[in-house]
C-alpha positions in Angstrom: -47.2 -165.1 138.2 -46.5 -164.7 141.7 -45.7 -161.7 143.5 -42.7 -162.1 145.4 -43.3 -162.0 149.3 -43.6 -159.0 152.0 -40.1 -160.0 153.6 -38.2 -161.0 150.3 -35.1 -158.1 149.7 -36.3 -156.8 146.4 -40.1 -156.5 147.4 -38.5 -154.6 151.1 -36.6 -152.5 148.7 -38.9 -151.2 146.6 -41.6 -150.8 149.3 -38.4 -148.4 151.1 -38.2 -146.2 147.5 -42.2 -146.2 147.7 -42.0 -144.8 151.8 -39.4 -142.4 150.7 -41.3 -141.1 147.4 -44.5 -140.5 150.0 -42.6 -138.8 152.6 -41.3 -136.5 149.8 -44.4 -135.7 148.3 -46.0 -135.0 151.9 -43.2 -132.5 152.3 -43.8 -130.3 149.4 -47.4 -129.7 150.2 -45.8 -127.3 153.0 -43.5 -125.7 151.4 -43.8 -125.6 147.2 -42.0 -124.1 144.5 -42.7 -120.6 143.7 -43.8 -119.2 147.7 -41.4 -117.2 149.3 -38.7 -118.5 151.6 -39.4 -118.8 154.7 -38.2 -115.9 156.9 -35.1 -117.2 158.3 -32.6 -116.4 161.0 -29.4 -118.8 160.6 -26.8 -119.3 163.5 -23.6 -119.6 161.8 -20.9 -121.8 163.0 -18.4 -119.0 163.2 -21.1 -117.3 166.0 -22.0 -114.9 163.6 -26.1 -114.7 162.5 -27.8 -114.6 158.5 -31.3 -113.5 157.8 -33.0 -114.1 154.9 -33.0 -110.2 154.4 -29.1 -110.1 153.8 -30.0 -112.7 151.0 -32.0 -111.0 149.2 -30.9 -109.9 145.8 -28.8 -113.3 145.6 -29.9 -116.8 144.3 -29.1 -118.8 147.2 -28.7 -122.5 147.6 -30.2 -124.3 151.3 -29.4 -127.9 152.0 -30.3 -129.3 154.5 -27.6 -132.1 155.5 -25.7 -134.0 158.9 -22.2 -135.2 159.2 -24.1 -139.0 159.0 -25.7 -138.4 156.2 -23.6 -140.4 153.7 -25.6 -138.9 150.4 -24.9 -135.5 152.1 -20.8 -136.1 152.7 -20.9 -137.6 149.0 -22.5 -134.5 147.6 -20.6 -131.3 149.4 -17.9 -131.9 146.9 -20.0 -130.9 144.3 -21.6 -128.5 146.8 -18.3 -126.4 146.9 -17.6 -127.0 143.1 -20.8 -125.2 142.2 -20.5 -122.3 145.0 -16.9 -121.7 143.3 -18.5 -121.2 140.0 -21.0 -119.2 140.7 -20.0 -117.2 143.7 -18.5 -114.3 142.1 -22.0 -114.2 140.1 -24.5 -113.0 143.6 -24.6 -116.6 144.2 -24.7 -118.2 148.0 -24.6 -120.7 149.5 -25.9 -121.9 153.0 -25.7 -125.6 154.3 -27.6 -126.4 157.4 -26.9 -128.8 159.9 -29.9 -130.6 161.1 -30.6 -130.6 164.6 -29.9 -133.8 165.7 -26.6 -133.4 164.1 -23.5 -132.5 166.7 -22.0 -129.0 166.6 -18.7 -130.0 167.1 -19.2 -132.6 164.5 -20.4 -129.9 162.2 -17.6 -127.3 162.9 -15.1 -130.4 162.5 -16.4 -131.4 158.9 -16.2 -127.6 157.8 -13.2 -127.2 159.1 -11.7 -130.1 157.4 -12.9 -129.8 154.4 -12.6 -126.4 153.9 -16.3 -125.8 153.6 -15.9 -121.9 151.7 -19.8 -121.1 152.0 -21.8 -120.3 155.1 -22.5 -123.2 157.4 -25.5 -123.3 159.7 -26.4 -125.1 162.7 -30.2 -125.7 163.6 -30.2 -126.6 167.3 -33.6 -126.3 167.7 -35.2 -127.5 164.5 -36.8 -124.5 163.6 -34.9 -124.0 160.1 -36.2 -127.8 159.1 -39.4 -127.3 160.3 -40.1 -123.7 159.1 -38.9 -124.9 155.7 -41.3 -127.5 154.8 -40.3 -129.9 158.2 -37.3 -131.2 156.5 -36.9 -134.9 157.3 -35.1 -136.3 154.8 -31.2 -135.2 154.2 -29.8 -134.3 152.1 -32.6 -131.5 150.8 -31.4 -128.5 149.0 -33.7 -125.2 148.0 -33.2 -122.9 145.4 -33.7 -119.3 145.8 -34.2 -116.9 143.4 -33.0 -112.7 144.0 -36.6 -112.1 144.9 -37.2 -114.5 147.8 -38.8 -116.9 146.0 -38.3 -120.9 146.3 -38.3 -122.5 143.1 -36.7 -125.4 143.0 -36.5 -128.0 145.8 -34.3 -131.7 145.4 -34.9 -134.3 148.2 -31.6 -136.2 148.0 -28.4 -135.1 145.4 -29.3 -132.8 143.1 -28.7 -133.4 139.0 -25.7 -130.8 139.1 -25.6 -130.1 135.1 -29.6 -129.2 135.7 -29.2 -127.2 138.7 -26.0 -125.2 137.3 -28.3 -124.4 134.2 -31.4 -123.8 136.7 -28.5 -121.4 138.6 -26.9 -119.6 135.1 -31.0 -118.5 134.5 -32.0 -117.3 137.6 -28.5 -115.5 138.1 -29.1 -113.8 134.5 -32.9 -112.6 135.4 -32.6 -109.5 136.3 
């Protein structure tokens, strides 16, 4: 049985998953589950500035998104779902707009949709980068009170796991 050929759409399409699953797996090497966050100063889109040092003590949720990003517009819904349930809990949330992403496009999209968690613009790259060079959006972290990254999702996240990933790590003392 023959192999179908290099340009026919299912053999392009699976070869695009494959590209994707290596870029993913290249990523983690820098950044893994279990080693501290990366200290972090994030430029918020009110003016106003987070470090990772004001976080600590919460289990905080980073995704790393853009405005064009059409898994990352599908997924803020559930974004702002989850921040509302767990919010009152020492849960935060901080969304960061990649760097090749407009700022008025970003302050637009928050401001429509009533984005309620803290909303980040990384100008420069240095979030992405310092984070495991983020390529791929959307790509969310998990951080645990002590500092600690130990989950990461390249693309939407499972919500019913990460809400029962969330309920642990906000119960662990």
């Amino acid at each position: 049985m023959n192999a179908a050929p290099l340009h026919h759409p299912s053999r392009r399409k699976g070869l695009a998953w494959l590209a994707l699953a290596l870029a993913s797996l290249a990523g983690l090497s820098a950044c893994s589950t279990q080693d501290a966050a990366p200290e972090s100063r994030f430029v918020l889109i009110d003016g106003s500035t987070l470090h990772s040092a004001d976080l600590k003590g919460k289990v905080t949720l980073v995704n790393f998104w853009a405005t064009t990003c059409v898994s990352c517009v599908k997924e803020m819904p559930s974004l702002v779902n989850t921040y509302q349930k767990y919010k009152d809990q020492g849960f935060e949330t901080v969304a960061v707009a990649m760097s090749y992403d407009p700022p008025d496009w970003v302050v637009n999209f928050a401001s429509s949709r009533q984005l309620p968690f803290k909303v980040a613009l990384d100008n420069t790259g240095e979030l992405a980068r310092n984070w495991g060079d983020v390529k791929l959006t959307p790509t969310t972290y998990v951080v645990d009170k002590r500092g600690h990254i130990v989950k990461r999702y390249v693309g939407e996240p499972d919500f019913v796991a990460l809400h029962s990933l969330l309920e642990k790590l906000l119960a662990d003392g």
